[in-house]
Each structure stands twice: as structure tokens, then as C-alpha cells.
N, C-alpha and C positions, 0 to 999 in steps of 0.2 A: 500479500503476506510475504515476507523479508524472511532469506534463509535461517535466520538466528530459530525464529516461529516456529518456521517450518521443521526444521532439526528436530526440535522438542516437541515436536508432535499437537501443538498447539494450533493447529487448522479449523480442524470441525468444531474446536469450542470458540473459537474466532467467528468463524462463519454462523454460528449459533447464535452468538451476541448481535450480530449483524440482522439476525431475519429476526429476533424479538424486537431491534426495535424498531423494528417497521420497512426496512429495506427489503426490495424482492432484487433477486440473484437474476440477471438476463443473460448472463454468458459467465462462464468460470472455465479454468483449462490452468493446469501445471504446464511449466516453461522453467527453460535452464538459461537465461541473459548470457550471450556473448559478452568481452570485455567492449567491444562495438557499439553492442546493444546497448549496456549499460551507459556508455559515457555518451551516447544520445541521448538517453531519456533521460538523462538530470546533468544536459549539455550547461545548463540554466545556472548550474556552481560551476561550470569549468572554472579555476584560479581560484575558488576558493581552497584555504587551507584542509578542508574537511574532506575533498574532493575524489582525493586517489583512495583515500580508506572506504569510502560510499561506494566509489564502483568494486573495489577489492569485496566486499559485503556483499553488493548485490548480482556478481559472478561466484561466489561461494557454496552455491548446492542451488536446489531447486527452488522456485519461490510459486506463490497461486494469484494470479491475477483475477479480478472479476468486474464486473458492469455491474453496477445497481442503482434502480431505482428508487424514488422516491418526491416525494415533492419537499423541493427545498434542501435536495440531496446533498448539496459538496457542503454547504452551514451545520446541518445534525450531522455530517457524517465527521467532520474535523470535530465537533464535541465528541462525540461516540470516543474514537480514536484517543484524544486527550493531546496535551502539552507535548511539543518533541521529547523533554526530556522528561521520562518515567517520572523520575524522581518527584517533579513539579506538575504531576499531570494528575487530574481529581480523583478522588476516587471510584473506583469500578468502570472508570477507561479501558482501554484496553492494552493500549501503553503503559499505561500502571499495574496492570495485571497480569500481561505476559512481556514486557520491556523490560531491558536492564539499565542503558545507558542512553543520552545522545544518540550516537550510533547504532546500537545496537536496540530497538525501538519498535519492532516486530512489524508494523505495519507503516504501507505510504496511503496517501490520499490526498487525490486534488485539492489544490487550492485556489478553484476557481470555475466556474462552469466551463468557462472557455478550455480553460487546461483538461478539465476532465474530458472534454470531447477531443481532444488532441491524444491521451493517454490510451482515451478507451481505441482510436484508431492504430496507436501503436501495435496495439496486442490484438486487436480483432479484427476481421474482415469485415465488409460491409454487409455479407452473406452471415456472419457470427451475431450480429449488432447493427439495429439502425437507428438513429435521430430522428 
């Protein structure tokens, strides 16, 4: 969950929509991204135009990472979430219901199994999290 979220206090009803529908939580933990940190984890835009405002975003205040489960997890879980941008993202997303903009979009999620198990290694141990 993305500082903008987080700010507004929009967590636990995030993480609410998350375990109705049907994902289980295996590891969660608040984390404050280095500008380091940040421009690692989404290395994957470096040159893009959108680039330095993403990491500026996501060094911004605290944000809530988490592991979950599911079968077929990173496919429901990008429907759950909705569209990048709010504006075009269905309704009762979660993008659409707590997003503003593009950028400011409250929530990330893998896009890809592989990715997701690259992601979830960033933020947890193997002692936190295992495959």
C-alpha cells in the first residue's frame, strides 16, 4: 500500500477488501523505502518519464507491504486492484476507491509470478516468507 493510502488512513479497509476476496495475509510489516530502495524496486522504469515522481512517492511517508496468498494470485489480484489509472479502473477496485490519479494510485501489485517472487524477496526474509 503506497504512502498517498497510507496517509489517509486507508489500510485496514484495503487489507479488508483484500482477505474478502479470498487472499490470505502470510507476512505484512510497515517499512519507510530509502530513495535506494525505491529506485531498485521499480529499477524496471529507470528513463522513464514517470520515474523520479514514483520514487519521490514512494520515499514519501511509510507504505505496508504484504505476501499473499492465493491460487491464481498475481491475475485476481491485478483485477482486485483495477486499472493504473483510477479514473479508468472498474468499479469497487480498489484503485477506484481509494486512487486519485496515475501516480498517486494507492496500491502496487505484481505483474507476474516471477515478479511477485522477486518482490516478496525484497521485503522479506526467507525466515518471514517461503515458496
Amino acid at each position: 500500500i503506497k504512502p498517498d493510502a497510507v496517509r489517509k488512513g486507508y489500510t485496514e479497509s484495503i487489507f479488508d477488501k483484500i482477505q474478502m476476496e479470498g487472499f490470505r495475509i502470510i507476512a505484512r510489516k510497515d517499512t519507510l523505502l530509502t530513495r535506494e530502495q525505491a529506485e531498485d524496486f521499480y529499477g524496471i522504469h529507470k528513463g522513464q518519464p514517470f520515474f523520479e515522481n514514483l520514487v519521490n512517492l514512494m520515499t514519501s511517508g511509510p507504505i505496508v507491504v504484504a505476501a499473499l496468498e492465493k491460487s491464481n494470485a498475481v491475475e485476481l489480484f491485478r483485477t482486485l486492484i483495477g486499472k493504473t489509472n483510477p479514473q479508468e479502473a472498474a468499479e469497487g477496485t480498489i484503485r477506484r476507491l481509494y486512487g486519485e490519479t496515475v501516480s498517486i494510485n494507492a496500491i502496487h501489485g505484481s505483474d507476474s509470478d516471477e515478479n511477485a517472487q522477486k518482490e516478496v524477496r525484497f521485503f522479506f526474509s526467507e525466515n518471514e516468507v517461503s515458496f
